[in-house]
C-alpha positions in Angstrom: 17.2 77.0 31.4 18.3 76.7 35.0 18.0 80.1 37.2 21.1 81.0 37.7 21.9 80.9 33.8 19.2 83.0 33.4 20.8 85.5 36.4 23.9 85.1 34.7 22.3 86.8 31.1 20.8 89.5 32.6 24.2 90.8 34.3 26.0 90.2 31.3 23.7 91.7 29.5 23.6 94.6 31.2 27.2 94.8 31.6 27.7 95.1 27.5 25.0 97.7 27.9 27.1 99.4 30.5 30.0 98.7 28.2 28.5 100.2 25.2 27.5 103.4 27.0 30.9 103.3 28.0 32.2 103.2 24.2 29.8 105.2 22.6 28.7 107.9 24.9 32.1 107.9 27.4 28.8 107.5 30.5 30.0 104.9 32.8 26.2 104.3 34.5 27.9 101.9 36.9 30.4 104.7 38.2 27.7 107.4 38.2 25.3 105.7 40.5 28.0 104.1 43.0 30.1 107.2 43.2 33.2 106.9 41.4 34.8 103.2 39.4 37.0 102.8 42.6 34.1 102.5 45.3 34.1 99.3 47.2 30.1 99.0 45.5 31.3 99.6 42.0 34.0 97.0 42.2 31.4 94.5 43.7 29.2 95.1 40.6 32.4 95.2 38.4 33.2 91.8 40.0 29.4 90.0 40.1 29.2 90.8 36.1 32.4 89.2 35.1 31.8 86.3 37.4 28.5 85.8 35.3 30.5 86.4 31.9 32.6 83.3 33.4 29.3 81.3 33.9 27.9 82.5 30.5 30.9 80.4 29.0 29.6 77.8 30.1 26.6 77.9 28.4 28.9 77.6 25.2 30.2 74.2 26.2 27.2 72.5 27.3 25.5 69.5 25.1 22.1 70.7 22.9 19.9 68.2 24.4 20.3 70.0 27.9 18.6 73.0 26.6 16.2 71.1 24.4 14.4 69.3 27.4 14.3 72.8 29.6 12.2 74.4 26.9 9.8 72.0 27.2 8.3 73.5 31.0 
């Protein structure tokens, strides 16, 4: 698995845990350490995690044999 896919998980996974927190306990963690959803540094994050959800499709359309040979290091 290349670097940047594995960069790309870990924001979206902590974006769905964000996003959970968000659904189940109305705690926006994202907000509450930046100061607010409208901060210039919250919209960054915001922005970084959904880019990585857009490289995480990727992951969807890509052959099995890619992922096969990267095991193998």
């Amino acid at each position: 698995m290349m670097i940047m896919d594995r960069i790309a998980l870990i924001l979206v996974v902590i974006g769905a845990l964000n996003w959970g927190s968000i659904g189940l306990f109305q705690f926006d963690l994202v907000a509450r350490i930046c100061g607010g959803s409208s901060t210039l540094l919250a919209r960054i994050i915001y922005t970084v995690v959904a880019l990585a959800g857009l490289w995480c499709i990727s992951l969807i359309f890509r052959p099995r044999e890619s992922f096969a040979h990267e095991t193998d290091d």
